[in-house]
C-alpha positions in Angstrom: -121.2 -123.5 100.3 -118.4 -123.7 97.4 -115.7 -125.9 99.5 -113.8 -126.9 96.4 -110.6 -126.5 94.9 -110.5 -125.5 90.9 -108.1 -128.6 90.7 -110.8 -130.5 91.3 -113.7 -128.3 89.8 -111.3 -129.0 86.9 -111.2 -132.4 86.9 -115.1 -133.0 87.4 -116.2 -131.0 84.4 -113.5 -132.6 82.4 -114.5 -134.2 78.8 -113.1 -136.2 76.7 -111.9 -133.1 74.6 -109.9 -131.9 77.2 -106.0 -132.7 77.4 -103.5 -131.6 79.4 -102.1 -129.5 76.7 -105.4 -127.9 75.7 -109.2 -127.1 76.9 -112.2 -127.3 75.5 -113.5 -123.6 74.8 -116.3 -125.0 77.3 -114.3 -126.1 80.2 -112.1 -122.4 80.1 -116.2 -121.0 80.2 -116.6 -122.6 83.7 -113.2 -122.4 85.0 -113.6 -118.6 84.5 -117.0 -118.7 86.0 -115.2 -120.3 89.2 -112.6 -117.9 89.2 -114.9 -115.0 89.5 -117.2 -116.7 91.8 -114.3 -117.6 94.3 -112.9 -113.8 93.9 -116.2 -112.0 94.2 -118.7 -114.5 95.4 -120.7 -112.7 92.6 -123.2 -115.6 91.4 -124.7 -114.4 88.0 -123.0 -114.9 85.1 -124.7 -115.4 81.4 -124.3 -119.0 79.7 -126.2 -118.7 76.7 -126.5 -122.7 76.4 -128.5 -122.6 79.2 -131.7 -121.4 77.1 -132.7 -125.0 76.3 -133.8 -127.1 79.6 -132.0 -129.7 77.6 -128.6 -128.1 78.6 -129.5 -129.3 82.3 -129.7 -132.9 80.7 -126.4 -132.5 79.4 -124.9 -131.5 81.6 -126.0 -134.8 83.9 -128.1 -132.3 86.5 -131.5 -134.8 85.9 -133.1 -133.5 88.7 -132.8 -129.6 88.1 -134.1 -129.9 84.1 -136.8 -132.5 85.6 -137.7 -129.6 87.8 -137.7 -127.0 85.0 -139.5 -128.3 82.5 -142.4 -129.8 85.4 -141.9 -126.3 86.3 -143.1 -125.0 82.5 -145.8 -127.2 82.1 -147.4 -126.2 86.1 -147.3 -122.5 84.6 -148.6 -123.5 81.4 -151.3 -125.7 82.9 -151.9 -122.4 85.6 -152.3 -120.1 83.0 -154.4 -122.3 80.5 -156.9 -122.5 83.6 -157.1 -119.1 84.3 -157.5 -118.2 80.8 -160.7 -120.3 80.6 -162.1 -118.5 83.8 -162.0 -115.0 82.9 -164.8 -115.0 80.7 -167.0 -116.6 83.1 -166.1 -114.3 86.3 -166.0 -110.9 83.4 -169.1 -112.0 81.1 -167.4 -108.7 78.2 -164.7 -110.5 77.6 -164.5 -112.3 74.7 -162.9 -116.3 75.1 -160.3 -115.7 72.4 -159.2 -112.4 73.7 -158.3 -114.0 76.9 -156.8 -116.8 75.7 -154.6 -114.5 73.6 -153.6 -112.4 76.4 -152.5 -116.0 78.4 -150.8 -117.0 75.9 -148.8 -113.5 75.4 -148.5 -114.3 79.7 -147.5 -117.6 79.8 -144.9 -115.9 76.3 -143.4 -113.2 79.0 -143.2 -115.6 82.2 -141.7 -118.5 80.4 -139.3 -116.0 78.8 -138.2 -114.7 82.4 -137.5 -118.1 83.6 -135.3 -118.7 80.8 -133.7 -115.5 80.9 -132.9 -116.4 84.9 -131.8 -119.8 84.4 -129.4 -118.9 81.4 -128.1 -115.6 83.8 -127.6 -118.3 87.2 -126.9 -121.7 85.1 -123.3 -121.5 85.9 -124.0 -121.0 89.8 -126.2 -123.7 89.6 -123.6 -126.2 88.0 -121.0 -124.9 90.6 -123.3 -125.9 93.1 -124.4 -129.1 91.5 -120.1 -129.9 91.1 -119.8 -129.1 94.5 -122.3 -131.3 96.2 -121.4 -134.4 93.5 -117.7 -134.0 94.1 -118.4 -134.0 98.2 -120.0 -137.5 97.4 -116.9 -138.7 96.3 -117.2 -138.2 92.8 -114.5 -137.2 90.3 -115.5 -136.7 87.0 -118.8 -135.8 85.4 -118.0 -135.4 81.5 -121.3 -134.4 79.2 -124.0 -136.8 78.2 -123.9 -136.5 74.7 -126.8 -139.5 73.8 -129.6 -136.2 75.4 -128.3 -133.7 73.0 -128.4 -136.6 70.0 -131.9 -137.3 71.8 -133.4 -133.4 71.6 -131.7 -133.3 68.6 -133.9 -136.3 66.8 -136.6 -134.7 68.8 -136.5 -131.2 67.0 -135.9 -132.3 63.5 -138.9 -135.0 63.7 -141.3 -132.4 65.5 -140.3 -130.2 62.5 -141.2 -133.1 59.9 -144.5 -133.2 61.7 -145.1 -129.8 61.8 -144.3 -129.5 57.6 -146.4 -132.5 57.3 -149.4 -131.1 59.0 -149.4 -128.3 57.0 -148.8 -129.6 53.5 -151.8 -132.1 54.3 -154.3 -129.7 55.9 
């Protein structure tokens, strides 16, 4: 499925960083990744960047951290449903306890996911290099503006969160 060369993995995950003379500690991350990969076909490998769906954004793969977070919400959604159930079909249990125990579910499944994506997030950008360089295209770079957008995102849903509770 990999039909590319490393010259030309090279040059698609490229930024602006990167000279001739010296690379990014990012770009040796990946270049390593596709050195192992080509030697032992061996597709886990652990980028801990991958822990935010954000990283997918990026990165420029749109459609795999659209997929992921849709993903989170379904279970969320799942979960939240069932959790509102179980009282109804098992009259003893209480309604918090089961929403307690969903949340501590949805805690440990959303944790798996993350824990999968972060061990097969390089795979999945191999791949993703692979199919964009087969379209003819070259270079991919970063798209800094999403991390200045999650970024802006964090600190004002922490200036909300302080707010709510200084004026509770």
């Amino acid at each position: 499925m990999i039909n590319i060369t490393k010259n030309q993995f090279l040059q698609f995950i490229r930024t602006k960083k990167d000279t001739d003379e010296k690379l990014t500690k990012a770009t040796h991350h990946y270049l390593a990744y596709f050195d192992k990969y080509i030697s032992t076909g061996k597709k886990g490998n652990w980028n801990f960047a991958a822990f935010l769906s954000g990283w997918f954004f990026y990165r420029r793969m749109y459609t795999q951290g659209l997929i992921i977070s849709g993903l989170s919400r379904v279970i969320d959604k799942i979960i939240d449903s069932v959790a509102m159930k179980i009282p109804h079909i098992y009259p003893h249990i209480d309604q918090t306890y089961a929403e307690n125990y969903a949340s501590w579910v949805d805690c440990t499944i959303s944790l798996i996911i993350i824990i999968l994506f972060m061990r097969y997030a390089d795979y999945m950008y191999l791949v993703f290099a692979a199919k964009e360089i087969s379209k003819g295209r070259t270079t991919s770079g970063v798209n800094r503006g999403i991390a200045i957008f999650f970024i802006v995102i964090i600190v004002l849903s922490l200036a909300w969160l302080a707010y709510s509770k200084l004026y509770q």
